[in-house]
C-alpha positions in Angstrom: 1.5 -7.2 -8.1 0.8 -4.2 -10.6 3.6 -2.3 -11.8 3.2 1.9 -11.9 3.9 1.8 -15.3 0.8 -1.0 -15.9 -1.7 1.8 -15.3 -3.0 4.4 -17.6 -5.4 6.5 -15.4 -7.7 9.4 -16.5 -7.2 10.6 -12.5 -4.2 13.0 -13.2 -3.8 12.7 -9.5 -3.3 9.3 -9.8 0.7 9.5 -9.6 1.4 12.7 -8.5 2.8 11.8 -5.6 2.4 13.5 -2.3 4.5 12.0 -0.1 7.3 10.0 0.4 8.9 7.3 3.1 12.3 5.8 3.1 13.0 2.7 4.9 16.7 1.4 5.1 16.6 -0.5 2.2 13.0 0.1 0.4 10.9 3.3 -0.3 6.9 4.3 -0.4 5.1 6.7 -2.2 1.9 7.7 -2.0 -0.3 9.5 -4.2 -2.8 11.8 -4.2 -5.5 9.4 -5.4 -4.8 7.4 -2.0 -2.8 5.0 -3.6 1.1 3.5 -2.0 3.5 2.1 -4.4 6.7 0.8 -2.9 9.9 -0.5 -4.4 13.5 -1.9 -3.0 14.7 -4.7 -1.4 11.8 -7.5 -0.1 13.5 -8.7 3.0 11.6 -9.8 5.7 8.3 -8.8 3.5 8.8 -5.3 4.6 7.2 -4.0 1.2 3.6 -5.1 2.3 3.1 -6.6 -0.4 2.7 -10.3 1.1 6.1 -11.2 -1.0 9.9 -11.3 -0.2 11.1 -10.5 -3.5 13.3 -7.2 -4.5 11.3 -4.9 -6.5 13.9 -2.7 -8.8 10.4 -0.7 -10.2 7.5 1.3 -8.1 5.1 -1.8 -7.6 1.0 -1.0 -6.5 0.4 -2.3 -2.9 -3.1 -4.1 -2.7 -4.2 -2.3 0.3 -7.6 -4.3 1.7 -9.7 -4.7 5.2 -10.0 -7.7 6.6 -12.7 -8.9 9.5 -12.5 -12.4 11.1 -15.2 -15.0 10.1 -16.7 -16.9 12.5 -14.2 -19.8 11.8 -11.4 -17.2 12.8 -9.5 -16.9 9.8 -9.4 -13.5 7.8 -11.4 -12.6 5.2 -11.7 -9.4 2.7 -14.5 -6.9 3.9 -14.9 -5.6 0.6 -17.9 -2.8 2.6 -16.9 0.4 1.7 -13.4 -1.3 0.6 -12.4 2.4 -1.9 -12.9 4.5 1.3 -11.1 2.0 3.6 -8.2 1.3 0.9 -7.4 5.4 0.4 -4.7 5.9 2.2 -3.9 9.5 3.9 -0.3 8.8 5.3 2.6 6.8 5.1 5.6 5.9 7.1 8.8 3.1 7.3 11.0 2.1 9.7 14.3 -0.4 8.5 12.2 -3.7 8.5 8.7 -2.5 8.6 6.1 -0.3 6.2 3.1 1.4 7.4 0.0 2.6 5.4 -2.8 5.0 7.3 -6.2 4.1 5.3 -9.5 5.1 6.1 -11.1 6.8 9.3 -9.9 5.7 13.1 -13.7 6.7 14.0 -16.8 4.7 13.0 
């Protein structure tokens, strides 16, 4: 997990944030660069970022695609992975976290 403060962009829209979700006990931010950085508490994982730990700091989320191999376990589609990993919206709920990335249309 990257901390916000581990980057140094040259995007300035990198962390100008443009919205902004609050769960009952964790908040996201999202930025006009398409990225989500979330902090709080880690219950239940509901950070998304595959962890259960508090974060006290905005923290990156790794945002990825996934397809199925034929063996049926997930896999990183890395095809077009910086247009499928921008996300456009955000939202939370008390347990849950959820990103909008990419186009619902082929």
């Amino acid at each position: 997990m990257a901390r916000a403060t581990d980057y140094i962009h040259d995007d300035p829209g990198s962390f100008t944030v443009v919205q902004v979700a609050a769960g009952e006990a964790h908040t996201l931010a999202l930025t006009a660069s398409g990225s989500v950085y979330t902090w709080g508490r880690g219950q239940f994982g509901r950070m998304g970022m595959g962890v259960f730990q508090d974060e006290l700091e905005p923290t990156l989320v790794e945002i990825g695609a996934t397809v199925e191999e034929d063996n049926g376990l997930p896999t990183r589609d890395d095809r077009d992975s910086a247009e499928r990993s921008r996300v456009t919206q955000i939202a939370a709920g008390a347990y849950h976290s959820l990103a909008l990335a990419g186009s619902i249309f082929p």
